[in-house]
N, C-alpha and C positions, 0 to 999 in steps of 0.2 A: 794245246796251250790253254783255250779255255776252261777246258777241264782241267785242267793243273790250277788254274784260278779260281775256281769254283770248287776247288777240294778247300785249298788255300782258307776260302773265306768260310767254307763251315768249320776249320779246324778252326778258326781264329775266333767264330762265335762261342766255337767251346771254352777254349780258353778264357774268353773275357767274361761269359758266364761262369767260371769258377774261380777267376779274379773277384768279379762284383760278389759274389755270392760271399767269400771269404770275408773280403771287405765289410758289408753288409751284417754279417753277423758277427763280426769284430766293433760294429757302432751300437747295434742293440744289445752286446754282452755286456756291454762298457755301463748301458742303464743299470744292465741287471746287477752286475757285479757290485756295483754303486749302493743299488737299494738292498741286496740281500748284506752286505756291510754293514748299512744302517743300524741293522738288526744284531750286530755282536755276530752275524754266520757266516760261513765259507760257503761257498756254489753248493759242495759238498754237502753242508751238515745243511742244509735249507733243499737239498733235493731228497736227502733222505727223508726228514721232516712231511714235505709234502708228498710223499707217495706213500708213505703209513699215512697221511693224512686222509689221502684219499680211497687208498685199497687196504688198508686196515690191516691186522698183522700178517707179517710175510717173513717167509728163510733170506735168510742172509743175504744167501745165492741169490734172488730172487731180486730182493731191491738194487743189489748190485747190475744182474743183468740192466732193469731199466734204468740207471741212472749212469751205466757206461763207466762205470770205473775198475782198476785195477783191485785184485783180493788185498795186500798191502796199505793200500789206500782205504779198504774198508774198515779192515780192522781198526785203523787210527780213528778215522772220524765216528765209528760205532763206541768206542770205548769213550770218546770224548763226549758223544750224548749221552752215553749213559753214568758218567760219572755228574755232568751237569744237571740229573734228575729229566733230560727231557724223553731218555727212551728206556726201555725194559726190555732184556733180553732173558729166554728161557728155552732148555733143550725142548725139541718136538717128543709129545710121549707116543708117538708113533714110532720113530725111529731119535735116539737120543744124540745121534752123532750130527741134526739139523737143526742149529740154532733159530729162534723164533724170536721175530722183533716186533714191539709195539710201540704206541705213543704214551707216554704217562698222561695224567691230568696235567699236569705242569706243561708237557709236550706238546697237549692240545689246546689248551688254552694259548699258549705262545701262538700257535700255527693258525689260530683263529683270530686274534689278532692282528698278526703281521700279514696275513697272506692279501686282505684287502689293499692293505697298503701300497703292497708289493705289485699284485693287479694293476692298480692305478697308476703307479711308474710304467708298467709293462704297456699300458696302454699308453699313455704319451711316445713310449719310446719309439711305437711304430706309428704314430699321428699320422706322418708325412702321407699314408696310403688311407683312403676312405674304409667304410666298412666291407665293402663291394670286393675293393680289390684286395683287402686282408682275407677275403675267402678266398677270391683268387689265388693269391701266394702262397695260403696254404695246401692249395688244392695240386698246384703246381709243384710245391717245394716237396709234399708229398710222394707223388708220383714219381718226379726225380730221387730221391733217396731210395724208394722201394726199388725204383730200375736200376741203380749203379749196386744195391746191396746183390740183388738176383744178377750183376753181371762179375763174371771174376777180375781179379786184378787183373790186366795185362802184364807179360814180365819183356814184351819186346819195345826198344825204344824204336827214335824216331832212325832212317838208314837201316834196318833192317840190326841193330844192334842189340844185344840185351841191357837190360837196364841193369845198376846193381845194384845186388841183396841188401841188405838190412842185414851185419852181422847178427847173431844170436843173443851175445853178448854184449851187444851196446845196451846203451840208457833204456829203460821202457817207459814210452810215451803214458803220462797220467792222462787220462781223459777226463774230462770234465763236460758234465749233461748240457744238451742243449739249452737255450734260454726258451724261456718261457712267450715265444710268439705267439701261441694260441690264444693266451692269456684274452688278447683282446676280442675276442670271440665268445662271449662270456657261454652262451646257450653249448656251444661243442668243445668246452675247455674240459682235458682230463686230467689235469696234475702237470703241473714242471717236466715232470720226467717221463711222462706219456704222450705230452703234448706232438711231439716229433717222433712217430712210429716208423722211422723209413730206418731206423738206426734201433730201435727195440720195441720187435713190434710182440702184442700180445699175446 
């Protein structure tokens, strides 16, 4: 019976660890989604933005893997930068079937700009934690994402049942990039869309 209670109460820290956690980055999307707004951008076109900003031109594929979103979804917000003047696309003369994206002038100038700005939101938004324990968090939130990515789904529920599928044919979930937590770490910050490697690491 102890042990039935002491199982009890590590499954329930689980949970309430991915309760708060959910939670948690449901209050600081809400900054960012706010500040990257401000700016006329979608999560989207402001993660693109900032990871040519930072890694300089890349394949399609490429910014897609780090920014976690759906090929469909890229397509959209790539044509939408680039009819806005902020990105430039060109086939790879390597191979011509690899699309090659940059930042224009216009591109970079925006992204130099805004990104302080955006910074400085991102830093209030995690205030509540010292600088001390924002390394923490990160050190923490890190290692947690790299160990659930290195662990498979489980597909058994709880009684010893299977969980179910996820038809094939349902909706497909948009992703949308982490926020920008690092942010306030200024000295270890890599980009929006690098900042959380436990989900797209390099």
């Amino acid at each position: 019976m102890a042990q039935d209670r002491g199982s009890r109460s590590v499954d329930d820290i689980a949970l309430t660890l991915w309760v708060v956690l959910a939670r948690a980055f449901g209050s600081v999307e809400r900054h960012s989604r706010a500040s990257v707004a401000s700016f006329g951008l979608s999560t989207t076109e402001f993660a693109v933005l900032d990871v040519l900003h930072h890694k300089g031109e890349l394949a399609v594929c490429e910014v897609r893997r780090r920014i976690l979103v759906e090929s469909s979804s890229m397509t959209y917000v790539v044509d939408k930068l680039v009819a806005g003047g902020l990105v430039a696309r060109r086939p790879s003369r390597r191979d011509r079937r690899v699309i090659l994206l940059a930042l224009t002038s216009r591109g970079r100038e925006l992204v130099k700009r805004v990104l302080p700005r955006h910074a400085a939101r991102m830093r209030h938004a995690v205030g509540a934690l010292s600088p001390s324990d924002q390394a923490r968090a990160v050190r923490l939130l890190r290692r947690l994402g790299l160990g659930a990515a290195e662990r498979p789904p489980s597909d058994v529920a709880a009684h010893g049942r299977r969980a179910p599928r996820a038809s094939p044919r349902g909706p497909r979930h948009r992703a949308e990039p982490a926020p920008a937590i690092a942010e306030a770490l200024p000295a270890r910050r890599r980009g929006l869309a690098t900042a959380w490697r436990g989900s797209a690491p390099d």
